[in-house]
N, CA, C and O of each residue as an XYZ file, in Angstrom:
356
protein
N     -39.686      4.146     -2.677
C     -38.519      3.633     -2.009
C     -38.344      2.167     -2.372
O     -39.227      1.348     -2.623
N     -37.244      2.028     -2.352
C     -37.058      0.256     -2.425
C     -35.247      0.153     -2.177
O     -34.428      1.046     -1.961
N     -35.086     -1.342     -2.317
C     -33.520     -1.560     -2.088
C     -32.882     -2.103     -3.258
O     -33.508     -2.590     -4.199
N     -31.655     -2.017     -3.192
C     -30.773     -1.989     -4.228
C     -29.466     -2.428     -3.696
O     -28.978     -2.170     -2.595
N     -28.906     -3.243     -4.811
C     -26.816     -3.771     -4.066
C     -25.959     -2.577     -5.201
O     -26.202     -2.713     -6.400
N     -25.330     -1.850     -4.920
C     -24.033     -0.860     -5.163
C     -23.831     -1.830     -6.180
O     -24.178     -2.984     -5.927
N     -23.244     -1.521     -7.481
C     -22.394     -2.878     -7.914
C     -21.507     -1.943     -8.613
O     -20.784     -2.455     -9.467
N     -21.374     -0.193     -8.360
C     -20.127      0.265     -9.198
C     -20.475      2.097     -8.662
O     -21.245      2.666     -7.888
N     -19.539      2.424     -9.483
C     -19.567      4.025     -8.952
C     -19.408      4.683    -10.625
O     -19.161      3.975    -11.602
N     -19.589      6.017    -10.663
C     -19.712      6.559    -11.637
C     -18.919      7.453    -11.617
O     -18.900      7.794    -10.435
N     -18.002      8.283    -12.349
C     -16.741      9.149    -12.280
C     -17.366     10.221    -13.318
O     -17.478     10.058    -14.533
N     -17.716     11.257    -12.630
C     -18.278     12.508    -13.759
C     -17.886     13.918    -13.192
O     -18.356     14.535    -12.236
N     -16.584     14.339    -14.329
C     -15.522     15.251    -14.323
C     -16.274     16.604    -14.497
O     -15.493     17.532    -14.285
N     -17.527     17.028    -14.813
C     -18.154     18.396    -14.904
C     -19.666     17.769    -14.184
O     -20.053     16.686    -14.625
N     -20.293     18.282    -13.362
C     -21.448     18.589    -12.860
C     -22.427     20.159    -12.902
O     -22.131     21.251    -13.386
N     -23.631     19.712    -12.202
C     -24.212     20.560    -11.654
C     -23.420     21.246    -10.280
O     -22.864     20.566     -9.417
N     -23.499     22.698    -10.283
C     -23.079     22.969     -9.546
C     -23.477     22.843     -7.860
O     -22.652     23.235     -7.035
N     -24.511     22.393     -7.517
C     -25.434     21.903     -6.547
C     -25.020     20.379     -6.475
O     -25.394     19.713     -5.509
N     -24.545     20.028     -7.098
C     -23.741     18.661     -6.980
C     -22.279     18.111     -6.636
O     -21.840     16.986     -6.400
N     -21.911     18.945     -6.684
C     -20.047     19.082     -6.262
C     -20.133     18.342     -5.209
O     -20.918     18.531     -4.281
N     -19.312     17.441     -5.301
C     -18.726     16.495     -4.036
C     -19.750     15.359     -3.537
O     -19.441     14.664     -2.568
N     -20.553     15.240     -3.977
C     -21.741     14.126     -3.852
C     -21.208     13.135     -5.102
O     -20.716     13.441     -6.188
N     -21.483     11.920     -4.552
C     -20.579     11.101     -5.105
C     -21.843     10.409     -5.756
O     -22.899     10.754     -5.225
N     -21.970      9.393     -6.923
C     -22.671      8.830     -7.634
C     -22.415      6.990     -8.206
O     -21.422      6.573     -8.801
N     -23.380      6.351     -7.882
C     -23.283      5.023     -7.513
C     -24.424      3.920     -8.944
O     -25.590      4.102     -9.296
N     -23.498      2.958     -9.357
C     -24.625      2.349     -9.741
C     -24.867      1.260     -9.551
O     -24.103      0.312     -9.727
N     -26.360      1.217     -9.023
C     -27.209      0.214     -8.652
C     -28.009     -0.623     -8.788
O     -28.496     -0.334     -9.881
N     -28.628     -1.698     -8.354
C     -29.344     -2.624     -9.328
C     -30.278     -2.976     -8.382
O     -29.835     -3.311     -7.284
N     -31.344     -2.977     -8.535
C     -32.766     -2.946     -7.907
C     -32.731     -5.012     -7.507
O     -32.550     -6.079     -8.094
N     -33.007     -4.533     -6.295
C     -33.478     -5.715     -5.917
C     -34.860     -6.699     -5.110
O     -35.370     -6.445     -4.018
N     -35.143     -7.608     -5.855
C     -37.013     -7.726     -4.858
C     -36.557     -8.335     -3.537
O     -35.438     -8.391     -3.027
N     -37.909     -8.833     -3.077
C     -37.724     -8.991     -1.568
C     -37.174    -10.219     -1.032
O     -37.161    -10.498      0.167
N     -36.776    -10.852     -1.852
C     -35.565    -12.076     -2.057
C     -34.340    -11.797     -2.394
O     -33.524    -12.673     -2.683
N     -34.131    -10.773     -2.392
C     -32.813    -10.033     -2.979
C     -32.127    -10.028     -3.802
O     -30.956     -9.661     -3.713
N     -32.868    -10.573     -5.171
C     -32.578    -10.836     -6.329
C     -32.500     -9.758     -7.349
O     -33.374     -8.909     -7.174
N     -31.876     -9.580     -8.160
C     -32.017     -8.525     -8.706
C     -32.969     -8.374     -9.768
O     -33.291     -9.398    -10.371
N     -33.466     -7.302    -10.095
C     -34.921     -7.419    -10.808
C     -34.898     -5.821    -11.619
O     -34.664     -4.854    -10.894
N     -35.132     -5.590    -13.043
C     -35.133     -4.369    -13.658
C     -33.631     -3.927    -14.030
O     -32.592     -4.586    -13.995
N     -33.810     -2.900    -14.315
C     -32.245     -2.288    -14.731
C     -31.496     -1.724    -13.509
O     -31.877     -1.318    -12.411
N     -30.414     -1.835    -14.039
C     -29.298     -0.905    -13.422
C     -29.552      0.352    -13.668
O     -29.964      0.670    -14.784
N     -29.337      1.368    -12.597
C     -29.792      2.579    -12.169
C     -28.617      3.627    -11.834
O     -27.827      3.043    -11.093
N     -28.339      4.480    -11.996
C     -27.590      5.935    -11.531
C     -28.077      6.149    -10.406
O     -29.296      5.989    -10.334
N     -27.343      6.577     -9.138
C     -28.026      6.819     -7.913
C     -27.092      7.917     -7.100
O     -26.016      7.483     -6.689
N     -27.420      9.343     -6.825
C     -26.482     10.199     -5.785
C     -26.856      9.466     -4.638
O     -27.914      8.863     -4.461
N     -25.447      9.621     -3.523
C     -24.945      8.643     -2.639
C     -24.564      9.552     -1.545
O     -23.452     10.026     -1.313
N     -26.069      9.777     -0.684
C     -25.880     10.694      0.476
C     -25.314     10.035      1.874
O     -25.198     10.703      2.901
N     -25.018      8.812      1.796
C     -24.498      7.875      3.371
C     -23.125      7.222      2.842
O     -22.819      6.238      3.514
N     -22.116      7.557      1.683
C     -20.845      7.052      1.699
C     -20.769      5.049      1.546
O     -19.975      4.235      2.019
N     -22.027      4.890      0.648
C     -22.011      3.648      0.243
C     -20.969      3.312     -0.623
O     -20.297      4.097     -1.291
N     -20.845      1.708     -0.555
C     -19.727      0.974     -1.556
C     -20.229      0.116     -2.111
O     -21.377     -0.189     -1.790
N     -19.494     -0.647     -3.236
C     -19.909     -1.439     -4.275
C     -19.807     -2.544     -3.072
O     -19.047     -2.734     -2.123
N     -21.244     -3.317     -3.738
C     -21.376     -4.394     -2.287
C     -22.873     -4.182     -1.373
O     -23.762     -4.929     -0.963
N     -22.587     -2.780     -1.329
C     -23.585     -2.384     -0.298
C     -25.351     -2.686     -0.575
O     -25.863     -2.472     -1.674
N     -25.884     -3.045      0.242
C     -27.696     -3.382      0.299
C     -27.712     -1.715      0.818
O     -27.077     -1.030      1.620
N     -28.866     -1.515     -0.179
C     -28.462      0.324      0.213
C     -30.367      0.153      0.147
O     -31.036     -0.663     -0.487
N     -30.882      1.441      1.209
C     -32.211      1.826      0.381
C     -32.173      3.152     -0.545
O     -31.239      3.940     -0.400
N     -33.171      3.392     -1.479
C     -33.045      4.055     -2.638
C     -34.517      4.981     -2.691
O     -35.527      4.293     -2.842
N     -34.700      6.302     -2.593
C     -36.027      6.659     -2.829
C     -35.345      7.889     -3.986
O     -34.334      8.582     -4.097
N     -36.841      7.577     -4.837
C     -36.702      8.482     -6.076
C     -37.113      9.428     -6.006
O     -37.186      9.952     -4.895
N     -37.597     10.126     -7.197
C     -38.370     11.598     -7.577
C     -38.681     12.364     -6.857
O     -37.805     12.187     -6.010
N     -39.286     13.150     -6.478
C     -39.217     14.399     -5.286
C     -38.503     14.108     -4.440
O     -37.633     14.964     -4.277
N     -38.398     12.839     -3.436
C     -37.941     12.822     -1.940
C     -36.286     12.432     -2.404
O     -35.432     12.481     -1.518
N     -35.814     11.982     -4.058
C     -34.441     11.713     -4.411
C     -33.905     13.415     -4.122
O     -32.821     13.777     -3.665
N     -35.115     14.298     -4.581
C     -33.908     15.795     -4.956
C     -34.055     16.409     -3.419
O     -33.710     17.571     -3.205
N     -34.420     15.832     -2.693
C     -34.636     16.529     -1.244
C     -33.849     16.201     -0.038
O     -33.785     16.759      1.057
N     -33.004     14.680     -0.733
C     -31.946     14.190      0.472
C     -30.739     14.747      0.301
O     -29.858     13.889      0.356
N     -30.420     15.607      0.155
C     -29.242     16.064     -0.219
C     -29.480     17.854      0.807
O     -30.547     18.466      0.861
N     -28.425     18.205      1.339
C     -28.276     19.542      2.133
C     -28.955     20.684      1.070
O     -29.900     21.363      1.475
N     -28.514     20.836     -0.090
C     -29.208     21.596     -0.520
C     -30.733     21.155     -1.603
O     -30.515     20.891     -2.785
N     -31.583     21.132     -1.291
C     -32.684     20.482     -1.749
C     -33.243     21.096     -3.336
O     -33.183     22.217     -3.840
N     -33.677     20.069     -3.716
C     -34.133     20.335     -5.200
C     -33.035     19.926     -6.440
O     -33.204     20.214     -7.624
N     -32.112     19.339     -5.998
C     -30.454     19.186     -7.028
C     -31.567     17.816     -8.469
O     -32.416     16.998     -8.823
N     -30.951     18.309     -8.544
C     -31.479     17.851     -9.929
C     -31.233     15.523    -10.259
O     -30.751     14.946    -11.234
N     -31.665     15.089     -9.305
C     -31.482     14.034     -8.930
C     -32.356     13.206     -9.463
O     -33.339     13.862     -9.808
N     -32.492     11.987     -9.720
C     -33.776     11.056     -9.907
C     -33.891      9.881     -8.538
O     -34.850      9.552     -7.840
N     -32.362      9.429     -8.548
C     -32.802      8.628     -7.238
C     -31.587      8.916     -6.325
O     -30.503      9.351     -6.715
N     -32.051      8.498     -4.591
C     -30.774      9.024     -4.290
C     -30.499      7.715     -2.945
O     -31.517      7.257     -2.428
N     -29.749      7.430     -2.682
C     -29.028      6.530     -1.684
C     -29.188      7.343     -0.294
O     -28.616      8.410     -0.075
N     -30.205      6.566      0.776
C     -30.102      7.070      2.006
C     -29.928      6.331      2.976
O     -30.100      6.772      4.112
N     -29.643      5.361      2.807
C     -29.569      3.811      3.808
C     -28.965      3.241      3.333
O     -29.105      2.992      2.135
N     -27.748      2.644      4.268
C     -27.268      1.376      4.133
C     -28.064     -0.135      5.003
O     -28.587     -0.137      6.117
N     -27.969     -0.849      4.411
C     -29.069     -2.054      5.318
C     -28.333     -2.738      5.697
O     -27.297     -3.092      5.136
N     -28.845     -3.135      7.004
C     -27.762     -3.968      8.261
C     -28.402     -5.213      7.770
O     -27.770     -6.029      7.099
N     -29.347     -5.331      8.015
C     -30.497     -6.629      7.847
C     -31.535     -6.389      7.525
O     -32.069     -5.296      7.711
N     -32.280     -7.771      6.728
C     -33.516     -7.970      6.219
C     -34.596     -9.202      7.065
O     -34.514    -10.421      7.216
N     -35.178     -8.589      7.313
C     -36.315     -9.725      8.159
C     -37.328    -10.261      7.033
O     -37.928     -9.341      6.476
N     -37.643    -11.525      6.585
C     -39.014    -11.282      6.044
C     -39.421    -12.599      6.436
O     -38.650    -13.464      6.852
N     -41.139    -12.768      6.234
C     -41.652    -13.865      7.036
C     -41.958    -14.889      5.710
O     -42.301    -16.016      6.066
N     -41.895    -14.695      4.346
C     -41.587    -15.640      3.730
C     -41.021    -16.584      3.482
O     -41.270    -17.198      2.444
């Protein structure tokens, strides 16, 4: 798991059929300063995030399992939007 800011959406006219209507977001990993750090990422978008958004992000098994029908063929997937960040640094 980790967090990430929305910075765009992805428009893809043929899918998996286990994918219909799940919308797809791309994101950019951010550390605990909220900086951005690594690449930009593809992400299915199970909470109706927007470009902008501090989203959390969990990958590989628990990415293909947030979604109603489980196992969709996912790598990472959007399950949080973040209100706030506390840190004691």
């Amino acid at each position: 798991m980790y967090l990430a800011r929305v910075v765009g959406t992805v428009v893809a006219t043929r899918r998996y059929r286990d994918l219909e209507g799940i919308r797809f977001m791309v994101i950019q990993p951010v550390d605990r300063h909220l900086n951005p750090r690594g690449i930009r990422r593809i992400a299915a978008d199970s909470v109706n995030s927007g470009p902008g958004d501090l989203v959390y992000v969990v990958s590989s098994r628990e990415a293909s399992q947030a979604f109603e029908k489980w196992f969709v063929p996912v790598d990472d997937a959007i399950v949080g939007i973040v209100d706030q960040v506390a840190s004691e640094d």
